[in-house]
Structures are given as structure tokens and as C-alpha cells.
C-alpha positions as CSV (number, residue, x, y, z in Angstrom):
1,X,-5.5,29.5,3.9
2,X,-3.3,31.4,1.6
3,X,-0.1,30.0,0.4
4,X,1.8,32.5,2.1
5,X,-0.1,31.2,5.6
6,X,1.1,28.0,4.9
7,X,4.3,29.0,4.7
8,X,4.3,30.9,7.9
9,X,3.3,27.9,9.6
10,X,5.7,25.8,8.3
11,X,8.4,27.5,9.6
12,X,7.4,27.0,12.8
13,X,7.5,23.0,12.7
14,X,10.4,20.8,13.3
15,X,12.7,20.2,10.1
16,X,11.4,16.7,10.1
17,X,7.9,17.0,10.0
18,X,8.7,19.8,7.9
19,X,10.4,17.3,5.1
20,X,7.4,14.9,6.1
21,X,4.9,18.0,4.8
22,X,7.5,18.2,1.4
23,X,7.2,14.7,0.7
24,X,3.3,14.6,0.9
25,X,2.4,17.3,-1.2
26,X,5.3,16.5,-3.6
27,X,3.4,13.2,-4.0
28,X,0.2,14.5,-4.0
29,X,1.4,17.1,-7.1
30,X,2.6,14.1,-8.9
31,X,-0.3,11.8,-8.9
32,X,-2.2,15.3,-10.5
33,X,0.2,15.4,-12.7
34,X,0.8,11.6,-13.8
35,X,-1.8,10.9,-16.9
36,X,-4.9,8.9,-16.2
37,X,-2.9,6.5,-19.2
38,X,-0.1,5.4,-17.2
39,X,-2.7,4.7,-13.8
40,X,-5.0,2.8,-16.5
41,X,-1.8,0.7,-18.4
42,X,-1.6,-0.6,-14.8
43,X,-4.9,-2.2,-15.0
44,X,-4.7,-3.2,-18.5
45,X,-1.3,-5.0,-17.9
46,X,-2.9,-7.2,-14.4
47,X,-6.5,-7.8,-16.3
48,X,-7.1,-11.4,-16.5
49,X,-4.6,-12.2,-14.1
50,X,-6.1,-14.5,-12.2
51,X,-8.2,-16.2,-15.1
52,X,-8.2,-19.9,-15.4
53,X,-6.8,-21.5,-18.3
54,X,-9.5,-23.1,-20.8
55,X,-12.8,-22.9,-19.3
56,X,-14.0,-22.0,-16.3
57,X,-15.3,-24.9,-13.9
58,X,-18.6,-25.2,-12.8
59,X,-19.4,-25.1,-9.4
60,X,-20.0,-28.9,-9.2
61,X,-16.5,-29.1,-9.9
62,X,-15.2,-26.3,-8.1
63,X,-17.0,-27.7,-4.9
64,X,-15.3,-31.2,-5.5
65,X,-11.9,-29.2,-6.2
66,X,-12.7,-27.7,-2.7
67,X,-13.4,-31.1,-0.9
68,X,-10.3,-32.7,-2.1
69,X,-8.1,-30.1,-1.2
70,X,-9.4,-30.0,2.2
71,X,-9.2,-33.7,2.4
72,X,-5.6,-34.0,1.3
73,X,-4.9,-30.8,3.6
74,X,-6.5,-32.6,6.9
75,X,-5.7,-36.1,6.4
């Protein structure tokens, strides 16, 4: 379909779903456009989130962390 198509059709929808079509491809253009660095510094800035401090437990003690959290939950 040629741009020219597109825009032919397009005329024919309602102003609304016309804007809705606008929005998407505007968005669409801009994730193209935005450099892989910026998508990546994302990343880099949440890595290690969720890492424990000092070393991680062992799975002895991660299944006793479990138990007495339940325990104090259901008691």
C-alpha cells in the first residue's frame, strides 16, 4: 500500500480514530528513531536491582527464611 493509499483511506475514518492512527505511528517513528543507548541505559541503570546485600543465602537458609515467614504470616 502506497503512502498515498494510506492517505486516502484515512480520510475516510472518523477524526478520532484518525488521531488514534497519528498517535501510533508517531510512536512507532520515535522508538526507530530513539538510540539503542538510551533503551540500553535503562537496563544498565535497574541491573542488580533486586540483588541481595553481602552474599547470597543458600537454599538451606532461604527455605528456613521461607518457613518462618509463613509461620509468622499464619500464626
Amino acid at each position: 500500500m502506497t503512502g498515498e493509499e494510506i492517505v486516502k483511506e484515512a480520510r475516510q475514518l472518523p477524526v478520532a480514530e484518525r488521531e488514534a492512527v497519528v498517535e501510533e505511528i508517531t510512536r512507532s517513528i520515535r522508538e526507530e528513531i530513539q538510540p539503542l543507548e538510551t533503551r540500553l541505559s535503562i537496563v544498565d541503570r535497574l541491573y542488580g536491582i533486586a540483588k541481595p546485600e553481602g552474599p547470597m543465602p543458600s537454599d538451606e537458609e532461604m527455605k528456613e527464611d521461607y518457613i518462618r515467614y509463613l509461620t509468622e504470616k499464619y500464626s
